[in-house]
KEVEX-618117 format. One record per residue (C-alpha): x, y, z. Coordinates in nm, 4 decimals. Example, Ala and Ser with C-alpha at 12.3 -4.5 7.8 and 13.67 -1.06 7.14 Angstrom:
<rs>
R        c1        c2        c3
R    1.2300   -0.4500    0.7800
R    1.3670   -0.1060    0.7140
</rs>
This chain:
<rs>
R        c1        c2        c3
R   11.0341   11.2788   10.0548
R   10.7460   11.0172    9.9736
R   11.0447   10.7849   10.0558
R   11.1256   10.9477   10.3956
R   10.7253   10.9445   10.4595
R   10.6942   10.5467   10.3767
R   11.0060   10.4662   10.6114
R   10.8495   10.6653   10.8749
R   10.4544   10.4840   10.8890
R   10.6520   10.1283   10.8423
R   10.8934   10.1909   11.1511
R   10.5606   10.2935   11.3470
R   10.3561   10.0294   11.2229
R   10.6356    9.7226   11.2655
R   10.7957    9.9050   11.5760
R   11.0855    9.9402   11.4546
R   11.3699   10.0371   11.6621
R   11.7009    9.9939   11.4848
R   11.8344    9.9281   11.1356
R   11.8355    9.7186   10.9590
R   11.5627    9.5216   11.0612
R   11.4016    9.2811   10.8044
R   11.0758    9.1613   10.8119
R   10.8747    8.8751   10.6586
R   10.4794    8.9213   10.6502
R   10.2111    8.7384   10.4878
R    9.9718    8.8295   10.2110
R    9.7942    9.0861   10.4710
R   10.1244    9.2293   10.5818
R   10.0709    9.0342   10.9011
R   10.4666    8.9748   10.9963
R   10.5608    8.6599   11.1228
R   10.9465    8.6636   11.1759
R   11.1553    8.9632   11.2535
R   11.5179    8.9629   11.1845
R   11.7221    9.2653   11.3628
R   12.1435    9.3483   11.2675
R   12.3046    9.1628   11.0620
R   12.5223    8.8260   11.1695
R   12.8117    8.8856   10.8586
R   12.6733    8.5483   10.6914
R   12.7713    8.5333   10.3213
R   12.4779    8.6649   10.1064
R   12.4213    8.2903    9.9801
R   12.3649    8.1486   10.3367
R   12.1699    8.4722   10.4752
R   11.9252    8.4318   10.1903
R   11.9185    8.0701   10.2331
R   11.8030    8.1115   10.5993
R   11.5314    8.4111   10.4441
R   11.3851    8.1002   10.2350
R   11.3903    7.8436   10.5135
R   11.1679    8.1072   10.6967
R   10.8728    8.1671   10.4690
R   10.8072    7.7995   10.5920
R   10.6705    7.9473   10.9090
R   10.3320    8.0511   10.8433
R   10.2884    7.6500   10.7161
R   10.4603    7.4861   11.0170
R   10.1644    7.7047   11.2425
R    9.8998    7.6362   11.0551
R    9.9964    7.2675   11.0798
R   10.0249    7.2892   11.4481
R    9.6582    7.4370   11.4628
R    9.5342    7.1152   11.3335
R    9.7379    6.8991   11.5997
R    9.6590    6.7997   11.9104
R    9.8467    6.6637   12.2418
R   10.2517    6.5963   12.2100
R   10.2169    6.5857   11.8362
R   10.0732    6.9551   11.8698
R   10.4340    7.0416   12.0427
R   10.6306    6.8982   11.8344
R   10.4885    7.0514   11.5212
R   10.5348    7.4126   11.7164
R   10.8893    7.3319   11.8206
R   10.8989    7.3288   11.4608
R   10.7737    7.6820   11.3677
R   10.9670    7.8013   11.6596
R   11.2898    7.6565   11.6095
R   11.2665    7.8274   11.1627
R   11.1944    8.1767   11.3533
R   11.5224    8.0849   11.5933
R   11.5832    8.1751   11.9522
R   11.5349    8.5613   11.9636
R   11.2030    8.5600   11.7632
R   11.1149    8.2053   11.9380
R   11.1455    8.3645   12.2991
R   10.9328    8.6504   12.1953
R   10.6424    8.4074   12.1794
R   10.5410    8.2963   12.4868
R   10.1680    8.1465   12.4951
R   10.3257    7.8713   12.2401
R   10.6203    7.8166   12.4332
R   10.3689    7.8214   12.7390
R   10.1649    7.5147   12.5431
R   10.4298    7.3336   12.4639
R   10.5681    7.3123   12.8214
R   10.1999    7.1983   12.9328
R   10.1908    7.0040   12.6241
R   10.5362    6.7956   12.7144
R   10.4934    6.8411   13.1277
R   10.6235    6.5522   13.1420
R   10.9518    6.5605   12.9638
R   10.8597    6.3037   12.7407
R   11.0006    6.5103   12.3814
R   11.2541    6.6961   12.5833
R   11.0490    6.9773   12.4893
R   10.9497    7.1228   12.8540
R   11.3360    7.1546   12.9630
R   11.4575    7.3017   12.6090
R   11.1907    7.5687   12.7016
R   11.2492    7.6332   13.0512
R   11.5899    7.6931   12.9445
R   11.4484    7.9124   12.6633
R   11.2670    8.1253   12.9261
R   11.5445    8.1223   13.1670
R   11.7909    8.2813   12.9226
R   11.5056    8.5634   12.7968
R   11.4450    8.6472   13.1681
R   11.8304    8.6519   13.2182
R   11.9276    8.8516   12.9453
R   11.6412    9.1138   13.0329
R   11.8372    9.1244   13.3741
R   12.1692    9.2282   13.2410
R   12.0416    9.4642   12.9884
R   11.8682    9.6332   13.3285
R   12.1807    9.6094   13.4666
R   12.3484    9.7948   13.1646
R   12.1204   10.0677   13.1073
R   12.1290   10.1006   13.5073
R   12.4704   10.1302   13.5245
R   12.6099   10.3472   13.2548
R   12.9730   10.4988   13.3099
R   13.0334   10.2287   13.5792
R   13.3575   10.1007   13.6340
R   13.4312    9.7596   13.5255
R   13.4632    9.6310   13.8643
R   13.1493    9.7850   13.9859
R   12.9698    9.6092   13.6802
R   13.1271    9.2450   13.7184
R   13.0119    9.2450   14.0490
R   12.6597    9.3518   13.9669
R   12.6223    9.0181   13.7323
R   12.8178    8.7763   14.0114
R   12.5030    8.8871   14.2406
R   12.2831    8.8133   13.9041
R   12.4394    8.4604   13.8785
R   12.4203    8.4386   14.2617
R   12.0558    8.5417   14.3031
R   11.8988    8.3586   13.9572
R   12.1273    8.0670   13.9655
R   12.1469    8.0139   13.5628
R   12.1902    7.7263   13.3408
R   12.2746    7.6044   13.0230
R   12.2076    7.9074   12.7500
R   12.1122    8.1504   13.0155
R   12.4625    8.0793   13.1827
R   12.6474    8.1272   12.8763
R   12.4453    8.4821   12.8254
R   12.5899    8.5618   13.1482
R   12.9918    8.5002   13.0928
R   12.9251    8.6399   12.7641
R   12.8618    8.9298   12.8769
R   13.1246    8.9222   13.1694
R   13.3426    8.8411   12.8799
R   13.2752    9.1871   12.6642
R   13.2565    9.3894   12.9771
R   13.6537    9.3257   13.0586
R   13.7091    9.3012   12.6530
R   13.5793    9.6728   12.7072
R   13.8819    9.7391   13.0127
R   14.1462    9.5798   12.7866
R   14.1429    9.2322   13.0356
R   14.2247    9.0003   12.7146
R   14.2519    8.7168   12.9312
R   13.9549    8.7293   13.1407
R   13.7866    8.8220   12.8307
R   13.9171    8.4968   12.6473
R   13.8689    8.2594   12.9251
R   13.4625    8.3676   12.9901
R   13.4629    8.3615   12.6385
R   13.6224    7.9740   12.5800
R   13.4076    7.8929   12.8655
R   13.1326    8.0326   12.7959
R   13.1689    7.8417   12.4711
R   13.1821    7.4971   12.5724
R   12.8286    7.5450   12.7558
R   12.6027    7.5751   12.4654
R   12.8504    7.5311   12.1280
R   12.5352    7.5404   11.9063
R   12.3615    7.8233   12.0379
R   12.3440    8.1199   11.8424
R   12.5919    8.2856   12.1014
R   12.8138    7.9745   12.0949
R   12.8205    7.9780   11.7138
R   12.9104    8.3414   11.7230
R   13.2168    8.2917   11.9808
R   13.4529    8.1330   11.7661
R   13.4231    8.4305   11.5216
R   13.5177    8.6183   11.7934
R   13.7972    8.4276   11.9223
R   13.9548    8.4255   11.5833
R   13.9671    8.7763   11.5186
R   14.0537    8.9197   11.8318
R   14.2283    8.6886   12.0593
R   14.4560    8.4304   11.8116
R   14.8006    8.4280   11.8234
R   14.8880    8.6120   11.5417
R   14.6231    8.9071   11.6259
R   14.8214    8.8768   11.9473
R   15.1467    8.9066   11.8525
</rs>
């Protein structure tokens, strides 16, 4: 029960919403990089990564002292330990940093616009999900061709897009849509943490021998 009890005030203080979510907080349980699901790393290279992060609350504090492009640069640094999904959840610094770099000069401005652009675009299609629940596959491909129609997307936040064009005909059994949106979807943004995650997927559903 005390167990139960604890579980229950951290989920409403941290906002939890799903399991397992990990959290790292400073002396003050102030939390500075959430962690939600789990990515089927190898224990060695997820705790690994859980070191590299404690490095965060540094890499800020270093960035307070900074001024100008060098004050970018050292929060493209804090941003880029939390990674994307934690990153994109911050959005005065990537605000800064895009006023900081206005003119391109770091490549820092357009790595953020693109940041932005994929949040706002995956916000779209989970609207479009949640809107359209028991839909038929059809119905929902066309929904996200008037997405990529209307927003135009890019980069990261075009690869969000045929990913998710890619699980909805996984979903209706259309392997070969599926694998195409997938393999294209792919050669977009290979280093992304979607692109990184598609050859996983192509291995253990789509190769030759799970085909056969």
């Amino acid at each position: 029960p005390e167990e139960i009890e604890q579980y229950k005030k951290l989920s409403k203080e941290y906002k939890v919403t799903g399991v397992p979510s990990i959290f790292l907080a400073d002396a003050e349980g102030k939390p500075f990089f959430k962690k939600s699901g789990y990515s089927n790393q190898p224990a060695d290279v997820w705790v690994k990564d859980m070191v590299a992060k404690t490095a965060i609350p540094e890499a800020l504090e270093e960035a307070k002292a900074a001024k100008g492009l060098e004050r970018a640069k050292l929060l493209d640094k804090a941003l880029g330990l939390m990674g994307s999904d934690a990153a994109a959840q911050r959005k005065d610094d990537i605000t800064e940093i895009i006023k900081l770099d206005s003119d391109n000069k770091a490549g820092l401005k357009a790595k953020y616009e693109g940041i932005l652009a994929a949040t706002e675009i995956k916000d779209s299609l989970q609207a479009i999900m949640r809107g359209n629940r028991g839909a038929k596959t059809e119905d929902m491909v066309v929904k996200i061709d008037e997405l990529i129609k209307e927003k135009s997307p890019k980069g990261e936040a075009l690869q969000e897009v045929l990913f998710m064009k890619s699980n909805l005909y996984f979903r209706a059994k259309k392997m070969k849509e599926a694998e195409a949106l997938l393999r294209e979807a792919m050669k977009i943004a290979p280093d992304s943490k979607t692109g990184k995650r598609i050859p996983g997927i192509l291995a253990r559903f789509f190769s030759k021998k799970k085909a056969s």
